[in-house]
C-alpha positions in Angstrom: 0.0 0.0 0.0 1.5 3.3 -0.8 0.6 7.0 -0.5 -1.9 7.1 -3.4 -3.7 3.9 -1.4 -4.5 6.3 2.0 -7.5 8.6 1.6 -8.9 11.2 3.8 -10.9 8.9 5.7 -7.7 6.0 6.7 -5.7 9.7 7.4 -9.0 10.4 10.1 -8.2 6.9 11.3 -5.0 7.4 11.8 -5.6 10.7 13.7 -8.0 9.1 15.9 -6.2 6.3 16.7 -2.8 8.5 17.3 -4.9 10.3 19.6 -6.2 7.5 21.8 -6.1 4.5 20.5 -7.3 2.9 23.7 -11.2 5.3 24.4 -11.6 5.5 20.3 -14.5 3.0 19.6 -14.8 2.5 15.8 -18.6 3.6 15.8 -16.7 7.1 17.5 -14.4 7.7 14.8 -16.9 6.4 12.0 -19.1 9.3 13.5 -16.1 11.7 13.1 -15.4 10.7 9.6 -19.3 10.5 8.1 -18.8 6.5 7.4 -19.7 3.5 9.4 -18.7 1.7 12.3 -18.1 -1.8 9.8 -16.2 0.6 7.4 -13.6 2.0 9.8 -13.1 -2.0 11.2 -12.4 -3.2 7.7 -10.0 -0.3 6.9 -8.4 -0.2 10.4 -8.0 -4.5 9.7 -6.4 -3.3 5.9 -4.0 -1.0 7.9 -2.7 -3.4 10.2 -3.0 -5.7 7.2 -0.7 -3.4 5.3 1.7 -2.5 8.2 0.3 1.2 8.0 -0.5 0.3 11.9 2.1 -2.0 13.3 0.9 -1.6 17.0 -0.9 -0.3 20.0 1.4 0.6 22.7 1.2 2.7 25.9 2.6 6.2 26.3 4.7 6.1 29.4 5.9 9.0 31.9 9.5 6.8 32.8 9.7 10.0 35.2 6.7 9.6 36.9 7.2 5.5 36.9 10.4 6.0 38.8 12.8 6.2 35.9 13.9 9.7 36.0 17.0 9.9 33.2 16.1 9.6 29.6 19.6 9.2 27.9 19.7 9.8 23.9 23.1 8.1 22.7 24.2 9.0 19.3 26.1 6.3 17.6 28.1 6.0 14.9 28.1 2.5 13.7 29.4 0.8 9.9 27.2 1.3 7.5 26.8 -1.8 6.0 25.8 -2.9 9.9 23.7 -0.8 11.0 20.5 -1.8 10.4 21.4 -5.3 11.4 22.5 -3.9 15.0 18.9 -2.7 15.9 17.2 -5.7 17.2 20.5 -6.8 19.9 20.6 -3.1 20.6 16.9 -3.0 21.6 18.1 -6.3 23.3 20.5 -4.2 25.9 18.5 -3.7 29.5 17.3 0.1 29.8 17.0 1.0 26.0 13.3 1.7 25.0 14.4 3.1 21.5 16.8 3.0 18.5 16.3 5.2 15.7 18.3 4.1 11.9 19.7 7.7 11.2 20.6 8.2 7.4 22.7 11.8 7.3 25.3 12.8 9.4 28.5 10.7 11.3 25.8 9.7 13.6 23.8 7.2 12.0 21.9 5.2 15.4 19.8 7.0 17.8 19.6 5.1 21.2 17.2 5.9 23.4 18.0 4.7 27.4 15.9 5.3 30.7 17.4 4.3 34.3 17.2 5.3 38.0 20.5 6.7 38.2 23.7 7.3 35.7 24.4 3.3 37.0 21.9 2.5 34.9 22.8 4.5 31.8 26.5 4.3 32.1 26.1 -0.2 31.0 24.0 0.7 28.4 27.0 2.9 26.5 29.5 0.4 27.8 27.3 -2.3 25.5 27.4 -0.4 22.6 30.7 0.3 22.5 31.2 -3.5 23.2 29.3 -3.9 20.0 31.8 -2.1 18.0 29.9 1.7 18.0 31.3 4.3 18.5 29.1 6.4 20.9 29.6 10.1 19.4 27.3 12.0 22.1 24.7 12.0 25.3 22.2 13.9 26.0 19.9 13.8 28.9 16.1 14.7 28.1 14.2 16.4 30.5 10.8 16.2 28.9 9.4 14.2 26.0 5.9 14.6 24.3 4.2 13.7 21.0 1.3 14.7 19.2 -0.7 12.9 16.4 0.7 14.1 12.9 -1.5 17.0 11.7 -1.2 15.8 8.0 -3.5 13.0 8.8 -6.3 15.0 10.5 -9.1 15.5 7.4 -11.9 17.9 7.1 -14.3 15.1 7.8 -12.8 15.3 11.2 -15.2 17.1 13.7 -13.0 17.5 16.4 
């Protein structure tokens, strides 16, 4: 499925469900986008279908759960390998996150929540046991994410 196969109402989906997945009943969002309830299951079943929707996952405060240090780790790892590194990266206790970067030295983003710095500092020993080259750290103080406005239609009411 490419671009040309979305239309306005799976973009309205897609809103909704970036939204709140969890409270957003299919008869709510086939109210907001004028079809019906059996319309926005099938098309929400294409999308998963299709890979559009890969998942439902909770939004977590680490903070607020007890894990105050979000640690972005920018990595610089061989091209060729990079991609292949993901999955035993995600693999390494404390990392929620790695991102495939494709401009710049950096090319992996590596996201890590702990307690402490002893909880971080492992994580960067790992990756540099995995042959990357860790090229910065930042600490994150606050993280939040909206639904992409691009897939908010007019049929949307809200």
């Amino acid at each position: 499925m490419g671009d040309e196969d979305i239309d306005e109402v799976d973009k309205a989906i897609l809103h909704a469900l970036q939204e709140d997945a969890r409270n957003s009943s299919s008869g709510d969002i086939a109210e907001r986008t004028g079809t019906s309830d059996s319309t926005v299951r099938k098309r929400i079943q294409r999308l998963e279908a299709d890979e559009i929707i890969k998942g439902y996952s909770a939004d977590v405060d680490y903070q607020q759960s007890g894990y105050p240090l979000r640690m972005l780790l920018f990595c610089t790892a061989p091209i060729p390998d990079r991609g292949e590194l993901i999955d035993d990266i995600l693999e390494i206790s404390g990392v929620v996150s790695v991102q495939e970067l494709v401009t710049g030295e950096q090319n992996l983003l590596v996201t890590a929540v702990g307690e402490s710095d002893d909880d971080i500092t492992p994580v960067a020993q790992e990756l540099l046991d995995m042959g990357l080259t860790v090229a910065d750290e930042v600490l994150v103080r606050s993280h939040r994410t909206t639904p992409f406005d691009e897939f908010e239609s007019e049929t949307d009411d809200s």
